[in-house]
C-alpha positions as CSV (number, residue, x, y, z in Angstrom):
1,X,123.8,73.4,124.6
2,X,124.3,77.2,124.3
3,X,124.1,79.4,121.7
4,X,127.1,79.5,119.9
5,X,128.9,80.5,116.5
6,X,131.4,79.0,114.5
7,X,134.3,81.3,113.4
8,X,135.1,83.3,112.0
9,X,131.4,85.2,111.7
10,X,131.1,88.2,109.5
11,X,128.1,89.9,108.7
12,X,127.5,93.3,107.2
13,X,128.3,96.8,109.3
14,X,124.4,97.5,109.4
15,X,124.1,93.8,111.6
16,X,126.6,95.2,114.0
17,X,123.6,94.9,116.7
18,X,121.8,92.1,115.1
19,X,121.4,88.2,117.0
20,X,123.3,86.6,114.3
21,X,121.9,82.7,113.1
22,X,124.6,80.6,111.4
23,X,121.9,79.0,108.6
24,X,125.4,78.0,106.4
25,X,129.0,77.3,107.8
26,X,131.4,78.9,105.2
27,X,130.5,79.9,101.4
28,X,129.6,77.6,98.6
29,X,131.7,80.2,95.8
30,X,134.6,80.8,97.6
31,X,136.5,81.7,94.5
32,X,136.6,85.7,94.6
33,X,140.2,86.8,94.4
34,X,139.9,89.6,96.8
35,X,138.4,87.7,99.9
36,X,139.8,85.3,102.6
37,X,136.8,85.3,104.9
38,X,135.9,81.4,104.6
39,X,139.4,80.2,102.9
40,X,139.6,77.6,105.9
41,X,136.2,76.9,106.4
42,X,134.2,74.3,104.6
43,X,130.9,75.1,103.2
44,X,127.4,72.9,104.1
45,X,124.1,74.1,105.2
46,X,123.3,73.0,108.5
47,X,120.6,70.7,109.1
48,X,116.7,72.1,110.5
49,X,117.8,70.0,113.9
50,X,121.2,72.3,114.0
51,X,119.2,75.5,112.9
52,X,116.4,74.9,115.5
53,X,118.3,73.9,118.1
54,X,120.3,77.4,117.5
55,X,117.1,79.4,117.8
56,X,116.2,77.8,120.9
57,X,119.6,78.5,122.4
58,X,119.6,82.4,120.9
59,X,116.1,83.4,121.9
60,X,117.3,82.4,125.5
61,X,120.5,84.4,124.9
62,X,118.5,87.2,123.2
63,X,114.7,87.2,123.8
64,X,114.5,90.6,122.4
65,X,116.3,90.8,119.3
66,X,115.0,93.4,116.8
67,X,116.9,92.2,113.7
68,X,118.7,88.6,113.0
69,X,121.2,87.9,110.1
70,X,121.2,84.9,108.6
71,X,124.6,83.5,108.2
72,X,128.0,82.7,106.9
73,X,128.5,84.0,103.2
74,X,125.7,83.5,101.2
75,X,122.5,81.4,103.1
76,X,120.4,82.3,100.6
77,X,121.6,79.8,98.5
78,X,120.0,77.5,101.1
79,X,117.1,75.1,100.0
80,X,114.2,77.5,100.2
81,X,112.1,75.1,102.3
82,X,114.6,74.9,105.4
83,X,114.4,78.7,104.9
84,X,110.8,78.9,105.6
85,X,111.1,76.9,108.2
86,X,113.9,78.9,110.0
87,X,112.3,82.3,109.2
88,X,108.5,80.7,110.3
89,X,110.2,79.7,113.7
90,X,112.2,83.2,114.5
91,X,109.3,85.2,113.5
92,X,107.2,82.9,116.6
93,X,110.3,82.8,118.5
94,X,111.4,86.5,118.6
95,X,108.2,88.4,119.8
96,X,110.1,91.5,119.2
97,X,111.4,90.7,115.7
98,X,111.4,93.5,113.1
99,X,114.0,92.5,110.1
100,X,116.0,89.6,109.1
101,X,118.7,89.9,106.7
102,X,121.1,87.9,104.8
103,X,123.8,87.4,102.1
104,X,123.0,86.4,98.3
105,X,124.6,86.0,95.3
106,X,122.8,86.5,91.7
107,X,123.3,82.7,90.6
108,X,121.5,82.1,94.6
109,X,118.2,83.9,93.5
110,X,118.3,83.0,89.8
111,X,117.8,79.3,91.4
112,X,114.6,80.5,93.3
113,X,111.4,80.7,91.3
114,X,109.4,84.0,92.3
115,X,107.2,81.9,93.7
116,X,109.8,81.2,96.4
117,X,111.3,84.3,96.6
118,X,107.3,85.4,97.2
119,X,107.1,83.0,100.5
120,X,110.2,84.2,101.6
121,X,109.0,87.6,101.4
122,X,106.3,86.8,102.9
123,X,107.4,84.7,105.9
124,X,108.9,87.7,106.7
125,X,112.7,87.7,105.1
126,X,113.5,91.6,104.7
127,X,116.7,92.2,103.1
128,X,119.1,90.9,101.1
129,X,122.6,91.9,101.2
130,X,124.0,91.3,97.5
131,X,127.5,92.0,95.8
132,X,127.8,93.7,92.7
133,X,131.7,94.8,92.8
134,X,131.7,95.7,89.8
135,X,129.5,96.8,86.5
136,X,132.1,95.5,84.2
137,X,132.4,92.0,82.9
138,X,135.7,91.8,82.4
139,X,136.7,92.9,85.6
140,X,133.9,90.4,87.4
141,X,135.8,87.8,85.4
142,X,139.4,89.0,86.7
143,X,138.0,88.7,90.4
144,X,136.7,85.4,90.0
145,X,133.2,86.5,90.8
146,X,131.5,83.4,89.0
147,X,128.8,85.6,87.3
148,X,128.2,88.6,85.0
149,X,126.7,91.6,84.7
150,X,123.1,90.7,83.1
151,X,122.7,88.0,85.7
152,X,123.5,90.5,88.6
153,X,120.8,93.2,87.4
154,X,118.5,90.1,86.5
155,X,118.6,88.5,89.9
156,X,118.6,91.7,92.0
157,X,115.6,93.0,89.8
158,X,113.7,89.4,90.0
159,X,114.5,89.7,94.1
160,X,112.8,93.0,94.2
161,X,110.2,92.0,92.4
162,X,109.3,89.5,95.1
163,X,109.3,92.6,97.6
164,X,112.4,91.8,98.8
165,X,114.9,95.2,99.8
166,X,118.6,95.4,98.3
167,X,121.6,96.4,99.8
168,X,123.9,96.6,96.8
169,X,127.8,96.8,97.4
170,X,130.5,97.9,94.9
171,X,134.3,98.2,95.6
172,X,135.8,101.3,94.7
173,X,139.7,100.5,93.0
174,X,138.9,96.7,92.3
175,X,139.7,97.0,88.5
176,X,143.0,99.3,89.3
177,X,143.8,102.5,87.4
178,X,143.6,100.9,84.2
179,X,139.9,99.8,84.1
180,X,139.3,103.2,86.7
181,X,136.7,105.1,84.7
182,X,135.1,101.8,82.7
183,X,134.7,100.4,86.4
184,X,132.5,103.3,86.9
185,X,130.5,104.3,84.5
186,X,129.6,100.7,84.0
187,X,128.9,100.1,87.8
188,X,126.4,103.0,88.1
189,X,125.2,101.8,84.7
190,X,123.8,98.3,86.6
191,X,123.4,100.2,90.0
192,X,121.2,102.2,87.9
193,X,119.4,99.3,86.4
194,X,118.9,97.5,89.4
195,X,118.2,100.4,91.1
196,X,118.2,99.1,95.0
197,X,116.9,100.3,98.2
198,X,120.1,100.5,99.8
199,X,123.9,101.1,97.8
200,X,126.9,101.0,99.5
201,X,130.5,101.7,98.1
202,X,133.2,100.3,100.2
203,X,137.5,101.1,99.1
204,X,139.4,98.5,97.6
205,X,141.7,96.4,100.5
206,X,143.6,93.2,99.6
207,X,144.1,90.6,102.8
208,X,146.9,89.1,102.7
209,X,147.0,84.9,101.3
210,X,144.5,86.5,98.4
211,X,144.6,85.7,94.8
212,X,145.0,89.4,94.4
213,X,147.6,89.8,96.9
214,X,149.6,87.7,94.8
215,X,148.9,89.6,92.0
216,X,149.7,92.9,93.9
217,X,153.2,91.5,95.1
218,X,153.9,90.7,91.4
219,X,153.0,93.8,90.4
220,X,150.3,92.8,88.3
221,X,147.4,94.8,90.2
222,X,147.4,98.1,91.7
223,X,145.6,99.9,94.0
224,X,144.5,103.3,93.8
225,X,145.8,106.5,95.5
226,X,143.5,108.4,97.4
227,X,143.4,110.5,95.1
228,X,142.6,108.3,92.3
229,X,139.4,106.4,94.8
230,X,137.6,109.9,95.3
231,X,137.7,110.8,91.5
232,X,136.4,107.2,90.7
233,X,134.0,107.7,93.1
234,X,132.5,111.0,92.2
235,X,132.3,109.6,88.2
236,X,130.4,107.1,89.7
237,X,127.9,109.1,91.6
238,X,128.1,111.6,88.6
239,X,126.5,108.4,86.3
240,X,124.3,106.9,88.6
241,X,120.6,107.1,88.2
242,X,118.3,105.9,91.1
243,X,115.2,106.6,92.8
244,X,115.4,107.1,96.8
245,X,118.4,105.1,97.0
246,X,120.5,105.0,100.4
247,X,123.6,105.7,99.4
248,X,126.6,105.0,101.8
249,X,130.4,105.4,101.5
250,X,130.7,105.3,105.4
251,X,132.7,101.6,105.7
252,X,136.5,101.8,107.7
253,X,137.8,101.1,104.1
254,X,136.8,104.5,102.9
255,X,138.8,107.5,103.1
256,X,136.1,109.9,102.7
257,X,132.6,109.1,104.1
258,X,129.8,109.8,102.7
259,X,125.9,109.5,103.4
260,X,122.8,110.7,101.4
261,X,119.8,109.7,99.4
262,X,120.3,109.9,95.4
263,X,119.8,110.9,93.6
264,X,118.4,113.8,95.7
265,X,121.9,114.5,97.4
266,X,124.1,113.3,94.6
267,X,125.1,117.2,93.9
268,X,125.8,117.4,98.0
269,X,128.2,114.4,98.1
270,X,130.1,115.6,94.1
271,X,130.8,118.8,96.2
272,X,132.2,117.0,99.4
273,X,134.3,114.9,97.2
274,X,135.3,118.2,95.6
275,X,136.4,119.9,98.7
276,X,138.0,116.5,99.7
277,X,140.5,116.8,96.8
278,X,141.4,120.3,97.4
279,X,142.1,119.9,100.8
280,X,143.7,115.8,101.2
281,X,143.4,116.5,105.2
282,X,139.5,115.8,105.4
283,X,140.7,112.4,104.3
284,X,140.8,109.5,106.7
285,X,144.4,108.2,107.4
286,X,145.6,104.7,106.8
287,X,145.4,104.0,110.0
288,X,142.2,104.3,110.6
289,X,140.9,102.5,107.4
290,X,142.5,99.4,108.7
291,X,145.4,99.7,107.0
């Protein structure tokens, strides 16, 4: 049997190059109103027969992978002994091997004791890819996101405790104009006290069949201008309070990339947003944010 993947496969921009290792089919939550990705696809975690005989296919596929992602949504919420096994086997397997990455959600690594998230750290599991969306409870609630704030900041903090790296993701325009500037201020507020290796903001798109493209056909949501995204945006970064942070606003959803450590270059990227609104030409156009 080859090595093969069950769609539909998605995995962060970074993993574009990565030998990708289905650990989970689907996503045990599920529930976000913004995202279709699994909607069809029924969650389980695949057996250690499944996941070895995978590895065996891939390594023949790709002998010298450099970085693997562990897949569908969230594998992390995966029993932490078949992940030990599966990261024990790549890291024989893949001679070459230099990161492994994979999805989490807070109530994932709040299950893990940090004794677990230890041997995972140490069987060589990099980085974890984590949402945050949002810094505000009440718009985590409104998006269905099954946790809160606290526990977001508590399990990224306990994950980096364990050594583990961060790549923290918020969505610019998912509370609308109304909640704009609480959105914010409270996102950099638990970007800030998580404060993560890697932070990336990605613009606000509704697929179609969501919850919140419902909402927006009833005209009980609204998306931002692209006007309205940048100055969000630059209160953000103008709150925010990290330590050599990777900061990223480079996804096909954004209209104005960005790129830069903070909060070293946070005065860099407040100016670019600056020019940006002056002059709405350096903007990306729809069509190329996949509009």
């Amino acid at each position: 049997m080859g090595y093969y993947l069950v769609p539909p496969v998605y995995r962060p921009p970074s993993e574009a190059s990565s030998l990708i290792l289905q650990v989970t089919l689907g996503c045990s939550h599920n529930a976000c109103s913004f995202c279709v990705s699994y909607k069809g696809k029924r969650f389980r975690v695949k057996t250690w027969p499944e996941i070895e005989a995978d590895i065996d296919a891939a390594k023949e596929y790709f002998p010298t992978a450099t970085r693997i992602f562990l897949a569908d949504g969230n594998a992390m919420v995966a029993e932490t002994g078949l992940l030990l096994q599966v990261l024990n086997k790549l890291h024989r397997d893949f001679p070459y091997l230099e990161r492994v990455g994979i999805y989490g959600r807070a109530d994932d690594i709040l299950k893990k004791t940090p004794e677990e998230l230890k041997q995972l750290t140490e069987a060589g599991l990099s980085l974890v890819y984590y949402g945050l969306e949002s810094g505000s409870d009440r718009i985590l609630k409104m998006i269905y996101k099954g946790v809160n704030v606290a526990q977001i900041i508590e399990g990224g903090c306990k994950a980096m405790a364990a050594g583990l790296q961060l790549s923290v993701t918020v969505i610019i325009g998912v509370g609308g104009p109304e909640l704009s500037e609480e959105h914010a201020k409270e996102t950099a507020e638990a970007a800030s006290a998580i404060n993560p290796a890697y932070l990336s903001a990605l613009t606000m798109l509704i697929p179609e069949g969501s919850y919140m493209d419902r909402k927006l056909k009833r005209g009980e949501f609204k998306l931002l201008t692209p006007e309205q995204t940048l100055r969000e945006l630059k209160v953000l970064l103008e709150n925010v309070s990290l330590e050599n942070c990777v900061f990223r606003s480079n996804h096909a959803s954004n209209y104005l990339p960005l790129k830069g450590v903070l909060n070293q270059d946070r005065d860099k990227m407040l100016a670019q947003i600056e020019r940006a609104l002056a002059n709405p030409g350096l903007l990306r156009p729809e069509f190329l944010r996949g509009l």
